[in-house]
Structures are given as structure tokens and as C-alpha cells.
C-alpha positions as CSV (number, residue, x, y, z in Angstrom):
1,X,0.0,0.0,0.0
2,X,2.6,2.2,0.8
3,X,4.9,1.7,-2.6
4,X,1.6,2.6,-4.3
5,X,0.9,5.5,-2.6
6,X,4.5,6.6,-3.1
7,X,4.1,5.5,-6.8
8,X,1.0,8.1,-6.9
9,X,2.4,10.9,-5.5
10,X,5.6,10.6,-7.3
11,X,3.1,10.9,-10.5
12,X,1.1,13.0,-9.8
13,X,4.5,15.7,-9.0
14,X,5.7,15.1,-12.7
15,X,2.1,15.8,-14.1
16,X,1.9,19.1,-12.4
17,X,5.5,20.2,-12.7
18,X,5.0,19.9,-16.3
19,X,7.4,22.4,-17.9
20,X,4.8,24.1,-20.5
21,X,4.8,27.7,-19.6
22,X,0.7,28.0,-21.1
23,X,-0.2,25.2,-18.4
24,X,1.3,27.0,-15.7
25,X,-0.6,29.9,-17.1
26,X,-3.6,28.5,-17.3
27,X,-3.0,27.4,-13.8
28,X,-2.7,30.7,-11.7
29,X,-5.0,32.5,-14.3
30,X,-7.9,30.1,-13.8
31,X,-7.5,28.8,-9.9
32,X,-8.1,30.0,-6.6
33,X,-5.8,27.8,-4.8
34,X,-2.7,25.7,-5.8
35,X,-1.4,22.7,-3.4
36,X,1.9,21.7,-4.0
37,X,2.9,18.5,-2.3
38,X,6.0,15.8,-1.7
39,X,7.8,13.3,0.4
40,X,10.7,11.3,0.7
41,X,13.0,14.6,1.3
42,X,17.0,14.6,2.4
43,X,17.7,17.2,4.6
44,X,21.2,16.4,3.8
45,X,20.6,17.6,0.5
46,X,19.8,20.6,-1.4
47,X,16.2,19.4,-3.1
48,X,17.0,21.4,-7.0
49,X,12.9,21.0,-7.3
50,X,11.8,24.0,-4.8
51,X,12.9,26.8,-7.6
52,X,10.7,24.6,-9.9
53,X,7.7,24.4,-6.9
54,X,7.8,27.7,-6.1
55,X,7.3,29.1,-10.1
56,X,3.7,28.0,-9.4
57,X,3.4,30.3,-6.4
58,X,0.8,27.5,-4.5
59,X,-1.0,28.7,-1.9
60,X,-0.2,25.5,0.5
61,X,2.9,23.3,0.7
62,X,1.8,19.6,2.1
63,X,4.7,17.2,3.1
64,X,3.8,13.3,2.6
65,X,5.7,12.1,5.3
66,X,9.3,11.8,5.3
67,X,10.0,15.5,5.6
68,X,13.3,14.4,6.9
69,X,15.7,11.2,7.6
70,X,16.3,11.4,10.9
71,X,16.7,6.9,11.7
72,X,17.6,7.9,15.4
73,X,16.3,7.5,19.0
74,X,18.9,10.4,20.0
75,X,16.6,13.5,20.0
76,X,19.6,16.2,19.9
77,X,20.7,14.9,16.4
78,X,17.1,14.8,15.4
79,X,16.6,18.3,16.3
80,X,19.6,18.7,13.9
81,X,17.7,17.0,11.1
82,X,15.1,18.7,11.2
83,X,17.8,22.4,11.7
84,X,19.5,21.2,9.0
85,X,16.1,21.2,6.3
86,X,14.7,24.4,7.7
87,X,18.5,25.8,6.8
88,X,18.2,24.6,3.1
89,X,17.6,27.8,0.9
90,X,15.1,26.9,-1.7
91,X,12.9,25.6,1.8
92,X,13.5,28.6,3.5
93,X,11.4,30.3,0.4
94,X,9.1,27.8,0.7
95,X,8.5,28.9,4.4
96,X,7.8,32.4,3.8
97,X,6.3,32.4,0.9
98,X,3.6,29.5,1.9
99,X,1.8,28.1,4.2
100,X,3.3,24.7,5.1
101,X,1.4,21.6,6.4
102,X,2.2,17.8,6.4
103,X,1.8,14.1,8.2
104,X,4.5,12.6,10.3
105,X,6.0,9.6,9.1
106,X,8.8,6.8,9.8
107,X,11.4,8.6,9.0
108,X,10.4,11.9,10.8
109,X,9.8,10.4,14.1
110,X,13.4,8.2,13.8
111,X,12.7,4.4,13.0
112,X,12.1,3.3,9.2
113,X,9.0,1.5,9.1
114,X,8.6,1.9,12.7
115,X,5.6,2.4,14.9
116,X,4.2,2.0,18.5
117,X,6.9,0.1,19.2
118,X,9.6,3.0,19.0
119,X,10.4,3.9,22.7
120,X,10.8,7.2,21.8
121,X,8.1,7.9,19.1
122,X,6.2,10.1,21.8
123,X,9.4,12.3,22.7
124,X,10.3,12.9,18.7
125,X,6.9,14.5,18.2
């Protein structure tokens, strides 16, 4: 279920980043609101796509879980993690130019694929 999801997402981000300057016209000339969305992020990593994101000036930025990879039970270097992507320049536009919003997943909370069984699950909220 969740490589399907992943699978979906992953689509439906290539459909609407489509490079056709008419569509994106079309877009912020006929809509009220536009959602921009994605996963599976390395803070570690400068994410090139946020320049690309941010052309389409959306009204709401939702993260899909894995806003981070933070595989650790030692909150300090968590906190760095999650330092680390708020530092990142093209997210740093992101934040002040939209509103941001998003689910907590494996990787954001410090176990992949964990759950209630990760003693510290509570504490990385």
C-alpha cells in the first residue's frame, strides 16, 4: 500500500510540474488555490525542485511524510535534522512564501518502518 501511494504521489509531482509555460498559465490564471505536495525529502541535501515548486506560487505546501531522515532514537541529532532542512535555501522560500502543512511519518519520528513500538516515538513528536 505504501509503494503505491509513493508511486502516486511521485506521478502525480511530474504531471503538475510539467514544464509548459501555457499550463502554468492556465494554472494561476484560472484557480483560486494551488497545493503543492512531496515526500521522501533529504535534509542532507539541497532538493534542486523547490525553484521549480515555487514558479507556481501555490497557496499550501503539504509534506507526505518523510520531511526528513532522521533513523535515530537520540533527540539532539534529530533536532539537527530537522535544523538542517529548515536551513536549506530553496525551503527557507518555501516557508515564507507558503503556508506549510504535512503528516509525520517513519522517518520523521526516527525508525524506518517503525511504529508504536519505538520507545521514543512520543518524545520525537
Amino acid at each position: 500500500m505504501k509503494n503505491i501511494l509513493i508511486v502516486a504521489v511521485l506521478l502525480t509531482c511530474l504531471i503538475s510540474c510539467k514544464g509548459s509555460d501555457v499550463v502554468n498559465s492556465e494554472i494561476k490564471n484560472n484557480a483560486d488555490l494551488i497545493i503543492a505536495f512531496g515526500s521522501c525529502n533529504k535534509q542532507n541535501l539541497e532538493n534542486p525542485l523547490w525553484d521549480d515548486i515555487l514558479t507556481n506560487k501555490p497557496s499550501y505546501w503539504i509534506w507526505g511524510g518523510d520531511n526528513i531522515y532522521s533513523d535515530t532514537d537520540d533527540m539532539s541529532l534529530m533536532k539537527t535534522h530537522y535544523n538542517d532542512q529548515l536551513e536549506q535555501k530553496g525551503y527557507k522560500a518555501i516557508r515564507k512564501q507558503t503556508k506549510v502543512h504535512g503528516t509525520w511519518d517513519d522517518h520523521d519520528y526516527g525508525l524506518n518502518d517503525g511504529g508504536l513500538e519505538f520507545d521514543v516515538k512520543a518524545k520525537s513528536q
